[in-house]
C-alpha positions in Angstrom: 0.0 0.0 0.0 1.3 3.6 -0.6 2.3 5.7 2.2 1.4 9.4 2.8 3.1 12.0 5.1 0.4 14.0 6.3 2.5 17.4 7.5 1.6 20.8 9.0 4.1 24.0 9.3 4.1 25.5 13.0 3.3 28.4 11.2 -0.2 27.1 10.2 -1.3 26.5 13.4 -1.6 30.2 14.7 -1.7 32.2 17.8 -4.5 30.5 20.7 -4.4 30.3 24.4 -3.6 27.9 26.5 -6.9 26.2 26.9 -7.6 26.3 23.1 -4.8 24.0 22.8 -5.6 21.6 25.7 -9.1 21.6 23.9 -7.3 20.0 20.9 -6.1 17.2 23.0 -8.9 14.6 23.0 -9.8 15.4 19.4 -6.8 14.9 17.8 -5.6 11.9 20.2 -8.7 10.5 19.2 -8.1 10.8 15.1 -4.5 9.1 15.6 -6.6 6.0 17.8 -8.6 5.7 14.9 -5.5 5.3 12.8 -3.8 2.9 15.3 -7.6 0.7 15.0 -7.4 0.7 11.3 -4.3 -0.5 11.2 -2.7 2.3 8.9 -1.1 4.1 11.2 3.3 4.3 10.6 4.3 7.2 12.7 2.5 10.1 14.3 4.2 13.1 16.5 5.0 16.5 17.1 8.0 18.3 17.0 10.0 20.6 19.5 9.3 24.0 18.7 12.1 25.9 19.5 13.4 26.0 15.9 17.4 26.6 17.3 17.6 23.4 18.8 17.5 22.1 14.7 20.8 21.1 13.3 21.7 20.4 9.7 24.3 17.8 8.2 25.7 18.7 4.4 28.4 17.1 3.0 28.0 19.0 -1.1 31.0 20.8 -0.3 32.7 17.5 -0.1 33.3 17.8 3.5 30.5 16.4 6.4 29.4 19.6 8.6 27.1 19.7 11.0 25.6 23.1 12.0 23.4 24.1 14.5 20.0 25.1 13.9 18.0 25.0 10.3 19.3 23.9 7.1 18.6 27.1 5.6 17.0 30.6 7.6 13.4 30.1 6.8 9.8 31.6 8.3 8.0 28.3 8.4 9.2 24.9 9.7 7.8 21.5 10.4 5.7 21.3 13.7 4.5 17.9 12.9 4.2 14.7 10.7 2.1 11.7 11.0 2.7 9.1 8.4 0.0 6.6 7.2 -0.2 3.3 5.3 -3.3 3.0 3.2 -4.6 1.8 0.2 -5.3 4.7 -1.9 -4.9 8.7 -2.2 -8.7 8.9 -1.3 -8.0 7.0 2.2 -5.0 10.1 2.9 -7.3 12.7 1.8 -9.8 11.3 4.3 -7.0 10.7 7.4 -5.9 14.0 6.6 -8.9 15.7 6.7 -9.8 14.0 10.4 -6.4 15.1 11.6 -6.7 18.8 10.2 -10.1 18.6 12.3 -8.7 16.6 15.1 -5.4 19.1 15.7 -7.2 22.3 14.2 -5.4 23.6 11.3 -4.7 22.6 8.0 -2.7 19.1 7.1 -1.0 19.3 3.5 -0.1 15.8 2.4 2.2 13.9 0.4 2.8 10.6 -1.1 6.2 8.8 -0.8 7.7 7.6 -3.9 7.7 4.0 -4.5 10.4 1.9 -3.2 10.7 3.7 -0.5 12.6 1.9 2.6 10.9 0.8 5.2 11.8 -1.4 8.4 
């Protein structure tokens, strides 16, 4: 079955308080469940916020360097990914649109080449 990364930028998820976010809890919690039930759940999680804790490997000048933070300066960044194992782009659209409800902002979603390692 092709797998989808189902994505958001931090940036998407804009400014609440406190309790709008612990009211996103249950909701959301309860989308990834559903996954787990269905079987077509691979990963799901958030990531630290704090963008400078980020490093970066590169080795196109020939040479391995790590650097701290980003890759490159940016305004957005990956808060979160949840990948997901299901039989068709119609099944992603329809995880993605429960997690985009669930967590309360938009999802955008990708497919993963074929041949793609997996463990």
């Amino acid at each position: 079955m092709p797998e989808y990364l189902i994505y958001f930028n931090q940036q998407w998820v804009g400014d609440h308080d406190e309790e709008w976010y612990q009211g996103r809890v249950a909701p959301s919690r309860a989308v990834i469940a559903e996954l787990q039930a269905a079987g077509q759940l691979v990963y799901a999680g958030g990531l630290v916020e704090e963008v400078e804790e980020a490093f970066s490997a590169d080795q196109t000048s020939g040479e391995l360097l790590f650097t701290d933070g980003p890759f490159v300066e940016t305004k957005e960044y990956l808060g979160g990914l949840t990948i997901v194992d299901v039989p068709d782009e119609e099944t992603a659209r329809m995880w993605a649109g429960k997690i985009a409800v669930g967590c309360g902002w938009p999802q955008e979603v990708r497919q993963f080449k074929p041949g793609s390692v997996k463990q």
